[in-house]
Structure formats: structure tokens, C-alpha cells
C-alpha positions in Angstrom: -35.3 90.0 -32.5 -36.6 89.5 -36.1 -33.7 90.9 -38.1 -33.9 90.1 -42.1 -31.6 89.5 -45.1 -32.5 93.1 -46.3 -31.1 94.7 -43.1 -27.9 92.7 -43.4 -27.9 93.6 -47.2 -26.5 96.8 -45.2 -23.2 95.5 -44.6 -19.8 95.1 -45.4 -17.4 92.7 -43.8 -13.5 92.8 -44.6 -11.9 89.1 -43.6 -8.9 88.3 -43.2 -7.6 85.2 -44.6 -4.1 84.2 -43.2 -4.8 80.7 -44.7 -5.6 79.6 -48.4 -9.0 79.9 -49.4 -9.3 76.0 -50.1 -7.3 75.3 -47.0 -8.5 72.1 -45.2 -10.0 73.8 -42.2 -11.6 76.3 -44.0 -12.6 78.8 -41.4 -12.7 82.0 -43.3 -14.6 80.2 -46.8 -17.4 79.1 -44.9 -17.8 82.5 -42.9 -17.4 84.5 -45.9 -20.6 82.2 -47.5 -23.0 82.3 -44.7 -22.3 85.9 -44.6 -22.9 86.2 -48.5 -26.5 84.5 -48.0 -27.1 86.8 -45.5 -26.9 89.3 -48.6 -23.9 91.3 -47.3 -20.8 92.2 -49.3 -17.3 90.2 -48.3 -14.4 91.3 -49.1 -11.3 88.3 -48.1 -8.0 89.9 -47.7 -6.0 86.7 -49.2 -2.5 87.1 -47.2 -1.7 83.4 -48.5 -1.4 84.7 -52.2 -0.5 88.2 -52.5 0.6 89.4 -56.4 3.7 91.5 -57.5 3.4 94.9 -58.3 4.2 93.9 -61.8 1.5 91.3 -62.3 -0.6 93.5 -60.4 0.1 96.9 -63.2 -0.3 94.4 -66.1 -3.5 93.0 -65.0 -5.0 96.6 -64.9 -3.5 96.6 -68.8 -5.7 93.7 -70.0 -8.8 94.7 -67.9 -8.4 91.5 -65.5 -7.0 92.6 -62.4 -5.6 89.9 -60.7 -5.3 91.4 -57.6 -9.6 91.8 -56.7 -11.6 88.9 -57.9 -15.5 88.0 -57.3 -15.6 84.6 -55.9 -19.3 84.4 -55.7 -22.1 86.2 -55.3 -21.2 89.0 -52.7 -17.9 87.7 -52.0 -14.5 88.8 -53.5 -11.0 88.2 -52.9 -8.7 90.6 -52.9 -5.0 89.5 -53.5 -2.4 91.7 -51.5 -0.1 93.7 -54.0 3.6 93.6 -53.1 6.1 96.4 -53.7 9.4 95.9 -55.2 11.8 94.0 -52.5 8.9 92.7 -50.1 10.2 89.1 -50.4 13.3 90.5 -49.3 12.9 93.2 -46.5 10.7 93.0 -44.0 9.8 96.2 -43.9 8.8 96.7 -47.2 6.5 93.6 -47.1 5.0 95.5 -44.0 4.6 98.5 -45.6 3.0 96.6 -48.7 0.1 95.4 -46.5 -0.5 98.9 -45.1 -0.8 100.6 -48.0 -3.2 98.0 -49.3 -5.3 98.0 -46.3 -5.2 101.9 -47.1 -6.4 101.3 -50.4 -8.9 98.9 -50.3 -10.5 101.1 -47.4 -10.9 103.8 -50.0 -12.1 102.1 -52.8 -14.4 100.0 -50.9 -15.9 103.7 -49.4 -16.3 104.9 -52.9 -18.1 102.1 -54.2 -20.1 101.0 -51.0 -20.1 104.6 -49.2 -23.8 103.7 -47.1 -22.8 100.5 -46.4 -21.9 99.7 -42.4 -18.9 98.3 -42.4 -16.6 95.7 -40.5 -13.5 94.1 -39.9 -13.7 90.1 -39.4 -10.8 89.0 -37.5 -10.0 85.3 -36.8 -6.1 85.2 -36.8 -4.6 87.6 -33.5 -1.4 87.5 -35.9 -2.8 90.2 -38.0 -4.2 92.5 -35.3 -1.5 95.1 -36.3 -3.2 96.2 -39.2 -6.1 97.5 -37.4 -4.1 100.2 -36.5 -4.3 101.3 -40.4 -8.2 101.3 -40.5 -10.6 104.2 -40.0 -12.7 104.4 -36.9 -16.2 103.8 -39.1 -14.8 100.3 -39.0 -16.0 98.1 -36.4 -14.1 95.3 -35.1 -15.3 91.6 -35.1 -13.0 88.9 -33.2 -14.3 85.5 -34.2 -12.0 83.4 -31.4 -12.2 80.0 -33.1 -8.8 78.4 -31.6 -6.2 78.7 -29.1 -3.2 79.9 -31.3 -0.2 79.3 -30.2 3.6 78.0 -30.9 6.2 75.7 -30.1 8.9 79.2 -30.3 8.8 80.8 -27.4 9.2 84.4 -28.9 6.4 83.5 -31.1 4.1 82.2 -28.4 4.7 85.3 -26.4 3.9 87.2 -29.4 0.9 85.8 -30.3 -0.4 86.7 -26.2 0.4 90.1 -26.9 -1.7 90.4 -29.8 -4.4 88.7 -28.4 -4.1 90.8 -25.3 -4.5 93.9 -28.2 -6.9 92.0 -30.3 -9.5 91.6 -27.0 -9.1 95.0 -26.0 -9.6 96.7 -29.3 -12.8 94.6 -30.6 -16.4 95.8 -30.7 -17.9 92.1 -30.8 -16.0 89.3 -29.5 -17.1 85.5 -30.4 -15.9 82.4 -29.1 -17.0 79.3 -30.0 -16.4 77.3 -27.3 -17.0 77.6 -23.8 -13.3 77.0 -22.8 -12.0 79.9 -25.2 -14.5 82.0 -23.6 -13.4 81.3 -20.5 -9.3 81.9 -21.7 -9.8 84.7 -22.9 -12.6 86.8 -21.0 -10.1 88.2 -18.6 -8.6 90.2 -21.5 -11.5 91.7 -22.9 -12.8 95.2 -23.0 -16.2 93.8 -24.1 -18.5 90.8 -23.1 -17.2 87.4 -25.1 -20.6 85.5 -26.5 -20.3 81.7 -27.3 -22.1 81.0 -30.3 -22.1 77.9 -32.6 -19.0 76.3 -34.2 -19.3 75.9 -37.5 -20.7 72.7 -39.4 -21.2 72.3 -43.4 -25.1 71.1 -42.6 -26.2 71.9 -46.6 -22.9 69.8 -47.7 -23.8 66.7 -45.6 -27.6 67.2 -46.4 -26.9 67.0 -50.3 -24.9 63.9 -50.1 -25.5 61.5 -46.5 -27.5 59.3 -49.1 -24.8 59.5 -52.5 -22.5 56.6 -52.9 -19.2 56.7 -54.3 -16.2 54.5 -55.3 -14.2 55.1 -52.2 -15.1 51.3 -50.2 -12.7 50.9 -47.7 -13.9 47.4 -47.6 -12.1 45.6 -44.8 -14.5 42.9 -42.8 -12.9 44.2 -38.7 -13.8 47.1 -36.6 -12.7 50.4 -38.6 -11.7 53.4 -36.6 -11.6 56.3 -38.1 -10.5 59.8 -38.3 -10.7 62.4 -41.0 -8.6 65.6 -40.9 -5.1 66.6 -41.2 -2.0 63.9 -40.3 0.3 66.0 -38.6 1.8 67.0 -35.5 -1.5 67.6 -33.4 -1.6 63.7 -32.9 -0.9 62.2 -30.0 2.0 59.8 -31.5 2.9 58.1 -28.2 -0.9 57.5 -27.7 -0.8 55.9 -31.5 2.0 53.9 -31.4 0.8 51.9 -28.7 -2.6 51.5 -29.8 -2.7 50.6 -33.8 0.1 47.7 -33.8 -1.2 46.1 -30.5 -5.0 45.7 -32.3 -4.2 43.7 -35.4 -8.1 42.8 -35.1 -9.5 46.6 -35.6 -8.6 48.3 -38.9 -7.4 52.6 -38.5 -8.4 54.5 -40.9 -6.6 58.0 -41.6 -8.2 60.1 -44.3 -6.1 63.5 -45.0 -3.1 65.3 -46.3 0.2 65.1 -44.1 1.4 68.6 -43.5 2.7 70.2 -41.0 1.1 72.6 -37.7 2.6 75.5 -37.1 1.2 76.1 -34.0 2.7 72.5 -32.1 5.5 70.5 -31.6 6.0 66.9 -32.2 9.3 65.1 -31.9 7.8 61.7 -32.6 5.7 62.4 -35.4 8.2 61.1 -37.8 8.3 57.5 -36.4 5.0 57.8 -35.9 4.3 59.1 -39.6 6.8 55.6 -41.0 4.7 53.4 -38.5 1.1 54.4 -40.1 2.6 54.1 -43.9 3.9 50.2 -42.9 1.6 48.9 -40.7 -1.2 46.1 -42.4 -4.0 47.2 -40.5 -3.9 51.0 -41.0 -5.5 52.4 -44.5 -4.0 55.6 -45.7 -6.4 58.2 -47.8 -5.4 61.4 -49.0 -7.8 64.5 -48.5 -11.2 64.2 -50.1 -13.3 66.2 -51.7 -16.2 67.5 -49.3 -18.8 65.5 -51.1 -17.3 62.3 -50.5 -16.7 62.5 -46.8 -20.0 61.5 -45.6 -19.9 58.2 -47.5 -16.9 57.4 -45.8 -18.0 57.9 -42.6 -20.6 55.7 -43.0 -18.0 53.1 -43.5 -16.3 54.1 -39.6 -17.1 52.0 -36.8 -16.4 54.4 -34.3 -14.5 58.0 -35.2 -11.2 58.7 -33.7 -10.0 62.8 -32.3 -6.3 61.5 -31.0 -5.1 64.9 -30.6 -2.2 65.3 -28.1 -3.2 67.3 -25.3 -0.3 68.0 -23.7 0.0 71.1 -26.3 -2.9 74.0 -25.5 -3.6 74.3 -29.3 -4.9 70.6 -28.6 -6.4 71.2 -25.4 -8.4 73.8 -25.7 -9.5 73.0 -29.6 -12.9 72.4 -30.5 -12.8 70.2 -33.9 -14.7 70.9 -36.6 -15.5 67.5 -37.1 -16.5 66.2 -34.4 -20.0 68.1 -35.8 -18.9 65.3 -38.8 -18.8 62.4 -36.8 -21.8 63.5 -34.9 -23.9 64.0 -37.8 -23.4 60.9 -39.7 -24.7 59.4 -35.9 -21.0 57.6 -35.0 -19.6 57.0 -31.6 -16.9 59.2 -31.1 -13.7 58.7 -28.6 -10.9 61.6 -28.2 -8.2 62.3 -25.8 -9.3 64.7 -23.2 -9.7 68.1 -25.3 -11.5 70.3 -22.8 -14.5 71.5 -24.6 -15.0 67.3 -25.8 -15.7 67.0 -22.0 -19.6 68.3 -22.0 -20.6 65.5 -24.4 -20.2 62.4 -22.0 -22.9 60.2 -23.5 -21.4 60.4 -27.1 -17.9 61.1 -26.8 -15.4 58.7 -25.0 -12.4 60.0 -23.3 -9.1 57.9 -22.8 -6.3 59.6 -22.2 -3.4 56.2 -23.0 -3.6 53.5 -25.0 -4.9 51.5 -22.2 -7.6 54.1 -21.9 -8.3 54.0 -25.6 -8.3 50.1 -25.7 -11.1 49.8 -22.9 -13.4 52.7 -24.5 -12.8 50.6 -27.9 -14.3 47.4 -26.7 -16.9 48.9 -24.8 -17.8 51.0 -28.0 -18.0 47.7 -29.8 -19.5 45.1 -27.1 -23.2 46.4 -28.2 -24.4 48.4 -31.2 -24.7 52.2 -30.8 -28.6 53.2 -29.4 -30.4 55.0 -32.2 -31.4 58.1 -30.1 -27.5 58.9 -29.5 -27.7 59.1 -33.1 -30.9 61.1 -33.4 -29.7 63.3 -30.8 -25.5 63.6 -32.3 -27.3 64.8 -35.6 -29.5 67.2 -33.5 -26.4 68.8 -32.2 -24.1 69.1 -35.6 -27.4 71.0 -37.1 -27.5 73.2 -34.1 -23.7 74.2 -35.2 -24.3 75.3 -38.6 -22.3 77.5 -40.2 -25.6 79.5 -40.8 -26.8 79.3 -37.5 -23.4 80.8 -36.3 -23.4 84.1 -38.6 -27.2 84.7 -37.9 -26.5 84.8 -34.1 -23.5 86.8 -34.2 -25.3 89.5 -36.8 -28.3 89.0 -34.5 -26.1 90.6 -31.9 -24.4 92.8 -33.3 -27.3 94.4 -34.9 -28.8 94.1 -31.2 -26.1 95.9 -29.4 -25.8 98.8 -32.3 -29.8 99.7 -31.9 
């Protein structure tokens, strides 16, 4: 089906953002700007940075409310406005969101009242506010990871609304195969896989730019960009990296820590990675300068522990990253990493790790694994990902 921008130009999408906008897996930014070229109107619901009720009123005084602010072309924020006490009671924060949710329904009728319009959601632990939206809103669940938690009362939580989430949804999206496949059972509706979500302009503006970040160390580098937290597989970690004084590990990213897993030797293995002489620390990077860096990488690193199921059943971003810039990949056995044998390496110990290492670099990486890694990351666009799912839904409304 041949459906254009104008048609899309139709519609209005409210997202909701449980994360910062600038957050380092930025999920929601990169949805809310394919949709934009697509010509629709995005509203983000910012639940990171809501505004007092105060700042809110005296922003309406100087003509800049703080509270609604246009991003980019066809995409705004809107800042959540607190009542009195919300920090405080719990209930009064509640009831803060629901009367914004109120709000912004109504204003956003007035001023777009032809538009169809739709509810994006990505985070199960705001499905209680769809209760507070009219029925001309139709629901979108964009199932990008396996949330979860380490608290048992907040893992069980999460289930439930999931269990809600998949029942109440017009459109459900997975992007993997294994999400699909965890969460089909709950679903009112059919669950289509579609693309994950790769920054193809981003690395097509700058695979050729140079910059001053040279890691510039003469051995082997393994690398791995993303956050350094409690996702890695520490035991796996500690092992490998002071056993292999010959191969140089390369961590680019902020430390900070994942809500959603546990980790009770991340902090020996956080003192081990800032001591040891042949592991190279680099803070997060800018976008632009990531695929110069990855140039640099020998063979890119995913050493996520998969005894947690936010591990498990993750599909990293960047493993569209590594693939593009044509680099070997090896991980530890996250489910969906499984159906690219040829190009991704899977060791579950050290041991496992060291043997897939050597192998990796006993004879250079063949040029069509390259041609065909890049082949894939461009098949996961961000842009390819929003044209199927507005393909479909446009489909299933006809």
C-alpha cells in the first residue's frame, strides 16, 4: 500500500516520555522525529521534567509558557504541571498527571479538532493514564524491551500493567521476535515485529569525518559503546579484561545506574575497569563522534548479563552501530543476538569469550559480512520502522 506524507499529515500522536529527552537510549526522540518527517504533529508528554504550578502561572505572565515548547518542526514537548504538595503526596502528584492528561486532550482537540489522533506508548508503567483519555484516541504499544525489576512488588507490577497495556491497545509493535513471542499470549490484538530502530542519517553524515578522539593503542581493541552499569555481566568481566593484558577494552559511556536489574558485583567491577592498564575509559559522546570511534574497535563487545530477563530478552540498539560501521560483534547469549550466527559471536564465560576473541582475530573479517552487517543496520532505520507501523495502521483502519 502506497500511503504518502500528506495522509500522515492527518495525525496526531501523544508520546509518552518516562525518560529525558536527551537520555542515552533515546527511544522516544528518535520516534517522535521519524514521525515528524512523516508530517504528523507530536506532542511528548516529558514525565522526567514536569514544572510547578508556579513557574507554570508565571510563564503564561511573560508569554513563554514553560510548560508546552516546540522542539522542532511538528514536535513539542509538553512539561507536566504539578499542583501544590505533588513532591509530597502521592496522590496529588497522581492527580497532577490526570488533570494534565485532561487538559492537553482538550486543547489539543481545539487546535487540531480533524486530526486522527493517537496515544504512543513505550513504557507499561504509565498505562494507567489511559484510563483518562477519550475513546477517539487510539492506542499504540511500541514493545521495545522487556521491563522489569530487581523489587519484587515492582516486577509484579509492571506484569500487571503489561497484562492491561496488551489488552487495551489498538496496534501492538514489537521489535524483536522474542518480545513478540513474550508477550503475544497477552494480547487482545495481533503483535507485528517491525524494525528496531537505527540513526542511518546520523551515521551517513559522519562514517567518513574524523575527529580528535584516537584511542591510539598499537593491541587488539574491544570495544563497547553504551551505558556502564549494572546490565554487564561483571563476573564475565572480571575474568576476561585482567587475564588479556595483550588486547586493550575500550568502554565508551556514562556510569549510571538500571533500574530495571540487579548487580551486586558491579562495584568491584566498576573499581577494576577505572585501575586496570589495559582498559580505556570514555565518557558518553556526542552522536557525531561515535562512528569514528568505532572505526578504531577491533571487534565490538554486548557483555550484558543474561541471567536478568531485561538482558535476555533485550535487543540493543547498537548492535545496528556495530553492524553498520561493518565490525565483528561477540555478546553473551541475549536471545534475539541468536539469529545472526555469521556476525555475532556468542560466549557465555570468559573462557567462551576468550576462544571467540582469538578466533575473531586469527584472520581479518571477510568484506561481504561487512557489506551484508551494513545491509541489515539500514534495514532498521528509525524511518523504516515508523513507515511500517503507520503503513499498518493506516491498513487496518481502511
Amino acid at each position: 500500500m502506497n500511503t504518502s506524507k500528506k495522509e500522515y499529515s492527518e495525525c496526531l500522536f501523544i508520546v509518552f516520555n518516562k525518560d529525558r529527552w536527551n537520555a542515552l537510549c533515546d527511544i522516544v526522540k528518535q520516534t517522535c522525529f521519524a514521525l515528524s518527517q512523516q508530517k504528523s504533529i507530536v506532542v511528548s508528554v516529558e514525565m522526567h521534567s514536569p514544572i510547578k504550578f508556579i513557574e507554570a502561572v508565571f510563564s503564561i505572565f511573560f508569554s513563554k509558557p514553560l510548560f508546552l515548547i516546540k522542539k522542532h518542526s511538528g514536535i513539542y514537548l509538553f512539561r507536566p504541571i504539578l499542583l501544590p504538595y505533588a513532591n509530597k503526596l502521592l496522590i496529588v502528584y497522581q492527580l497532577s498527571l490526570i488533570l494534565n492528561c485532561l487538559l492537553l486532550q482538550i486543547f489539543l482537540w481545539f487546535r487540531y479538532p480533524h486530526k486522527k489522533k493517537y496515544v504512543w506508548m513505550i513504557f507499561p508503567q504509565l498505562q494507567w493514564l489511559l484510563t483518562y483519555f477519550f475513546h477517539t484516541y487510539k492506542i499504540i504499544y511500541d514493545i521495545v524491551d522487556y521491563f522489569t525489576s530487581p523489587v519484587k512488588k515492582e516486577a509484579q507490577k509492571l506484569e500487571f500493567y503489561k497484562k492491561e497495556l496488551l489488552h487495551q491497545s489498538n496496534f501492538i509493535f514489537a521489535n524483536s521476535h522474542i518480545l513478540k513471542k513474550k508477550s503475544q499470549h497477552n494480547a487482545k490484538n495481533s503483535i507485528y515485529v517491525v524494525p528496531q530502530g537505527f540513526r542511518l542519517h546520523e551515521y551517513e553524515k559522519q562514517i567518513h569525518i574524523k575527529n580528535n578522539l584516537v584511542i591510539g593503542k598499537k593491541k587488539p581493541i574491544i570495544g563497547f559503546i553504551g551505558g556502564i552499569n549494572e546490565r554487564l555481566d561483571s563476573n564475565l568481566l572480571l575474568a576476561l579484561i585482567p587475564k588479556h593484558q595483550e588486547w586493550q577494552f575500550v568502554f565508551v559511556g556514562a556510569f549510571e545506574h538500571d533500574t530495571n536489574v540487579h548487580n551486586i558485583q558491579f562495584d568491584r567491577l566498576y573499581t577494576m575497569v577505572q585501575n586496570c592498564s589495559n582498559v580505556t575509559l570514555l565518557p558518553r559522546q556526542n552522536p557525531n563522534s561515535l562512528p569514528f570511534l568505532l572505526k578504531q574497535f577491533t571487534i565490538c563487545m554486548i557483555p550484558y548479563d543474561v541471567s536478568q530477563d531485561f538482558n535476555r530478552y533485550c535487543y540493543p540498539m547498537k548492535l545496528f552501530e556495530y553492524f553498520y560501521m561493518g565490525k565483528p560483534v561477540i555478546s553473551t547469549p541475549i536471545e534475539e543476538l541468536k539469529r545472526f550466527p555469521k556476525y555475532v559471536k556468542i560466549g557465555n564465560t570468559a573462557k567462551d569469550w576468550e576462544k571467540c576473541i582469538e578466533m575473531l582475530l586469527h584472520k581479518p573479517w571477510p568484506r561481504n559480512f561487512s557489506r551484508d552487517e551494513r545491509n541489515i543496520a539500514v534495514d532498521n532505520s528509525w524511518e523504516r520502522k515508523i513507515q511500517m507501523m503507520l503503513k499498518h495502521i493506516e491498513y487496518t483502519i481502511i
